[in-house]
N, C-alpha and C positions, 0 to 999 in steps of 0.2 A: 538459266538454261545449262544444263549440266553437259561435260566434255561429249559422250554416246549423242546427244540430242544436236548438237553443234556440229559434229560431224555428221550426223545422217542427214540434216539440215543441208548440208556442202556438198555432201555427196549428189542428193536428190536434184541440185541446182544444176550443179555441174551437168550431171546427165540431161538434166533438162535444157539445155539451152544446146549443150553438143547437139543434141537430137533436132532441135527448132535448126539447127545450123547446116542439118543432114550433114554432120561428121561423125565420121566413125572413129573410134576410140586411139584408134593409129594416127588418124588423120590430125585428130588436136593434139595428141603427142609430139605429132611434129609438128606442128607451127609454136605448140608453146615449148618446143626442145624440151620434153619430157622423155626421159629413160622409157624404153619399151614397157609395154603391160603398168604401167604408175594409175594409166584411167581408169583402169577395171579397177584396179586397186580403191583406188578415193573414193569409184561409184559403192564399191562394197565393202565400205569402213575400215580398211587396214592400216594406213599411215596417220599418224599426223601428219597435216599439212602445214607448210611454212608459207607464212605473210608473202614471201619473193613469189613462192609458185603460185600459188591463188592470183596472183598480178599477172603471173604470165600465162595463165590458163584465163582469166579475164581478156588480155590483152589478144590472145587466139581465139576467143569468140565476139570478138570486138561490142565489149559492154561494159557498161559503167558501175559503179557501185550501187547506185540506184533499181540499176536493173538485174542486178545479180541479186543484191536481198531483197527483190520485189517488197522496194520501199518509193515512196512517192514524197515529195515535197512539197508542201499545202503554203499557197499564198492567200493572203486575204485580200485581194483583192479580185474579185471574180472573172473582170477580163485577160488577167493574167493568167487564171487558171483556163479559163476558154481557149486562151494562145495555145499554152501548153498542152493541150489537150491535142487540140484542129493539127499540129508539128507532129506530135506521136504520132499518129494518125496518115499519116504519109511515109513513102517508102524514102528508106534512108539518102537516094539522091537529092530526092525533094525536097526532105530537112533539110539537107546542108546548102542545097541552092536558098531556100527561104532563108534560114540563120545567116546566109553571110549577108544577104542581103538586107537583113534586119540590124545587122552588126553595121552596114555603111549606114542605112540611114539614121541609126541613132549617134553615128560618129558626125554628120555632115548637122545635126540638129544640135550637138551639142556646140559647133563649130560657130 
């Protein structure tokens, strides 16, 4: 993937997930303390971007690596993958009620 393709790649991400977030270009500037006008910028190929900011523009639209390079992680075992699935699939209070409660019962199982 050449440098032009990697960026237009980050850019198109970026805007895409602001947009899923209904934030406007200001609004995740400021949660990830970005200098004014930087998001137009990324969205429209002008800087390189640095490892720190990609982290704090990840971290202002509360997403994972996973879900910023819409990449997935393939288990072989298929009801792990149905787990995975049924969790995505629920709004994010619901995941983390389910996760934590998935996290005790494998803590009290292994106990």
């Amino acid at each position: 993937m050449t440098k032009t393709n990697l960026q237009s790649y980050l850019g198109k991400r970026i805007r895409l997930l602001r947009l899923q977030k209904n934030l406007t270009q200001q609004q995740l500037e400021e949660l990830a303390d970005l200098p004014l006008k930087y998001t137009y910028k990324l969205e429209n190929l002008e800087p390189n971007i640095k490892i720190k900011t990609l982290q704090k523009i990840m971290d202002a639209l509360d997403t994972d690596i996973e879900t910023f390079f819409d990449i997935s992680v393939t288990e072989s075992n298929p009801l792990i993958n149905k787990l995975i699935y049924k969790i995505k699939e629920l709004t994010p209070s619901k995941q983390e009620r389910v996760l934590k409660l998935m996290i005790q019962l494998i803590d009290e199982i292994e106990t």
